[in-house]
C-alpha positions as CSV (number, residue, x, y, z in Angstrom):
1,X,-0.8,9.6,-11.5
2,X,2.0,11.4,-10.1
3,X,4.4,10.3,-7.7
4,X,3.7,10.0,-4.4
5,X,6.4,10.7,-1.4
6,X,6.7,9.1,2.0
7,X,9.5,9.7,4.6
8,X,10.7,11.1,7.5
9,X,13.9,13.1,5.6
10,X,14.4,16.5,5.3
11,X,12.5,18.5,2.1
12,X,14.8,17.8,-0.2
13,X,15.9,14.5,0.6
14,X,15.9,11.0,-0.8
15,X,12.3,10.1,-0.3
16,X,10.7,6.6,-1.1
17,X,7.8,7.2,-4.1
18,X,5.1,4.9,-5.8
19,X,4.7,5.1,-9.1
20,X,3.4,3.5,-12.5
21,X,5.9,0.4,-13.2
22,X,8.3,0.6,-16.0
23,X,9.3,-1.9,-18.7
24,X,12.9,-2.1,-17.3
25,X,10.8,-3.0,-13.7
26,X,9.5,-6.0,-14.7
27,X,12.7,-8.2,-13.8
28,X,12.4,-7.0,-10.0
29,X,8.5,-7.3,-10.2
30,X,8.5,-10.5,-11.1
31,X,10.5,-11.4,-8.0
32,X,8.1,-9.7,-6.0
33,X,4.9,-11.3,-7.7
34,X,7.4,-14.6,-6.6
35,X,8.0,-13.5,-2.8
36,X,4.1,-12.8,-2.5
37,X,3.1,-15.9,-4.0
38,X,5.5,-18.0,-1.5
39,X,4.1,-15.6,1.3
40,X,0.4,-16.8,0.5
41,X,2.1,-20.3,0.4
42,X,0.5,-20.4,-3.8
43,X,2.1,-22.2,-6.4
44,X,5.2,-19.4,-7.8
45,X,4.7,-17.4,-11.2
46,X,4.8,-19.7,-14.6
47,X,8.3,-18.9,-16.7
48,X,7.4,-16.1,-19.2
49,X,6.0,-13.8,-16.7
50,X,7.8,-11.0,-17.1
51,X,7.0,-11.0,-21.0
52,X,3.5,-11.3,-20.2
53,X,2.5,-8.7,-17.8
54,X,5.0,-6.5,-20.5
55,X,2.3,-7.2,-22.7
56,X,-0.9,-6.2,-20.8
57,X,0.9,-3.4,-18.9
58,X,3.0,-1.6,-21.8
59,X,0.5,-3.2,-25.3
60,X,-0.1,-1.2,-28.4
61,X,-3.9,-1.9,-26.9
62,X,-5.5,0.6,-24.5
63,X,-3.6,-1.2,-21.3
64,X,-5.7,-3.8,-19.6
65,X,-3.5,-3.7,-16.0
66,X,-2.1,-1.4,-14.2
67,X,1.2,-1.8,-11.7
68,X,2.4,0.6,-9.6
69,X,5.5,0.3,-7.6
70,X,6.9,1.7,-4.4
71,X,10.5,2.5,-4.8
72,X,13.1,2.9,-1.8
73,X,15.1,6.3,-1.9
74,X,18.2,4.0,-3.3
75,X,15.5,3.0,-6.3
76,X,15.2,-0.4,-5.1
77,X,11.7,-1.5,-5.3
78,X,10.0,-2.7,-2.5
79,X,6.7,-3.6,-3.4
80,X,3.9,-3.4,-6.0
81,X,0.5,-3.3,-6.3
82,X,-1.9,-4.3,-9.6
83,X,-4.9,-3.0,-10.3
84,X,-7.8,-3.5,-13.6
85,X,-11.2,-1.8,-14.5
86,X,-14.1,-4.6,-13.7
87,X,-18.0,-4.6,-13.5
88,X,-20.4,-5.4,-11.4
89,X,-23.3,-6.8,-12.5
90,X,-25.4,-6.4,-9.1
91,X,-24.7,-2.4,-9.3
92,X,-24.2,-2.1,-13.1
93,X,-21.1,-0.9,-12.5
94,X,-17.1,-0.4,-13.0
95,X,-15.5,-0.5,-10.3
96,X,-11.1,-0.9,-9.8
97,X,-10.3,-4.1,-8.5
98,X,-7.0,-4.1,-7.2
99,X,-5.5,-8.0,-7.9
100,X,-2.2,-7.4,-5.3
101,X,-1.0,-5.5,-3.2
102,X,2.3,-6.9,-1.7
103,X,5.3,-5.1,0.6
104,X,8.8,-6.9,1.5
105,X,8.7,-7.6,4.8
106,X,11.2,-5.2,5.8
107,X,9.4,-2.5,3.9
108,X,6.6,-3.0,5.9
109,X,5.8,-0.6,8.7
110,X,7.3,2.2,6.9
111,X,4.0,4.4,5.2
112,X,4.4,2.3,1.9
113,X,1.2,0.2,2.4
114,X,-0.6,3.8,2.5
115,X,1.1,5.3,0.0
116,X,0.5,2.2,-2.3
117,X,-3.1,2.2,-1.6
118,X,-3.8,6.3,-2.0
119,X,-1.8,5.7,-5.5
120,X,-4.8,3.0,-6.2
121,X,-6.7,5.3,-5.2
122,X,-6.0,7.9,-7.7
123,X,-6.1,5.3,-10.1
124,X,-9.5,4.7,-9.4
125,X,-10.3,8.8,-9.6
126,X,-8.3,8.7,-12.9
127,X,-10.5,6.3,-14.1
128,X,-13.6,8.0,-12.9
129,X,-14.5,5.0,-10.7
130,X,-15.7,5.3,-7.4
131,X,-14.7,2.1,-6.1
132,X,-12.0,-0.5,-5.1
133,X,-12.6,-3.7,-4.3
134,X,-9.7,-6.7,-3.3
135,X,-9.4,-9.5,-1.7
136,X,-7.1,-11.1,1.3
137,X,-6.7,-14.5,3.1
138,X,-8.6,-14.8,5.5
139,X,-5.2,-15.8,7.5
140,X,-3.4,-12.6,6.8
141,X,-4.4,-11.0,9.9
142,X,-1.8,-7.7,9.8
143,X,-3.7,-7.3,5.9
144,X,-6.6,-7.4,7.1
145,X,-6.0,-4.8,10.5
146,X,-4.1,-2.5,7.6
147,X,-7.3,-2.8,5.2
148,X,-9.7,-2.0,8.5
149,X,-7.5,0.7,9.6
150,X,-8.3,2.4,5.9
151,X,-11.9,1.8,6.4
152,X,-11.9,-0.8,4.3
153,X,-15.5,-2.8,4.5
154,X,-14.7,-6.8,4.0
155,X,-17.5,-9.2,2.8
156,X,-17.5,-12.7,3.4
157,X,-16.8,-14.7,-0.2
158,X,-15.1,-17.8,-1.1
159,X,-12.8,-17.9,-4.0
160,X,-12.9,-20.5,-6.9
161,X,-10.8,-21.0,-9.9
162,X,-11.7,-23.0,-12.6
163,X,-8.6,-24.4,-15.4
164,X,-10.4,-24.5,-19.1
165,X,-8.4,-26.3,-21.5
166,X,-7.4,-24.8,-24.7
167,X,-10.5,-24.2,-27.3
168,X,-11.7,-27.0,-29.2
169,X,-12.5,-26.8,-33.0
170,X,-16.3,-27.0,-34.3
């Protein structure tokens, strides 16, 4: 994916971009994974984070995730959004399913969202999938207008998460 532009500057000037996340990102992700979390009122990232998404973004392995992030003309990141390759049984399918997609709240407003979600997009192309799928809370009402405003279908689903304890021996 290349970068993507947004702005109202002249050609030639200081634009914000999204782009594919970097190693040396990671510090200023991992605040924003924290600011979203607190915005959806969840429980904040587990210490370590920042090693771990390291690992599944940046692995010797084929990368599982993917991050990109929407960087301010200074190069102060503003937002990020994380995407992975799933199935789905029902079509017998891959499809991309974007886990976040998160803007400060002062970089909302400004084309990022768009920009973060056509860079998603190309992800999806890149992969040769033909679809996205996310999820919201239900609450998040200027989500959901943004998602509608894309053309975004939403389905009616309830969430579950399930802890499993570490493996026991046979």
């Amino acid at each position: 994916m290349n970068e993507r532009e947004v702005g109202d500057e002249p050609r030639g000037a200081a634009r914000s971009v999204v782009r594919h996340a970097r190693p040396e990102d990671m510090t200023r992700v991992v605040e924003l994974i924290a600011e979203h979390a607190a915005y959806e009122k969840a429980s904040p990232p587990a210490p370590g984070l920042a090693d771990r998404l390291i690992r599944l973004l940046f692995g010797p392995e084929r990368p599982r995730l993917r991050c990109l992030v929407a960087a301010l003309p200074d190069g102060t990141l503003a937002g990020y959004a994380t995407c992975a390759p799933e199935l789905s049984t029902w079509d017998g399918t891959e499809y991309l399913h974007m886990d976040c997609l998160y803007l400060t709240e002062t970089s909302r407003g400004h084309g990022l969202g768009p920009l973060l979600m056509a860079a998603v997009t190309a992800e999806a192309r890149a992969l040769g999938l033909s679809e996205i799928q996310w999820q919201t809370p239900a609450w998040n009402e200027n989500a959901i207008r943004f998602y509608d405003r894309l053309g975004a279908a939403s389905k009616e689903k309830r969430r579950y998460t399930l802890p499993v304890g570490p493996a026991t021996g046979p």
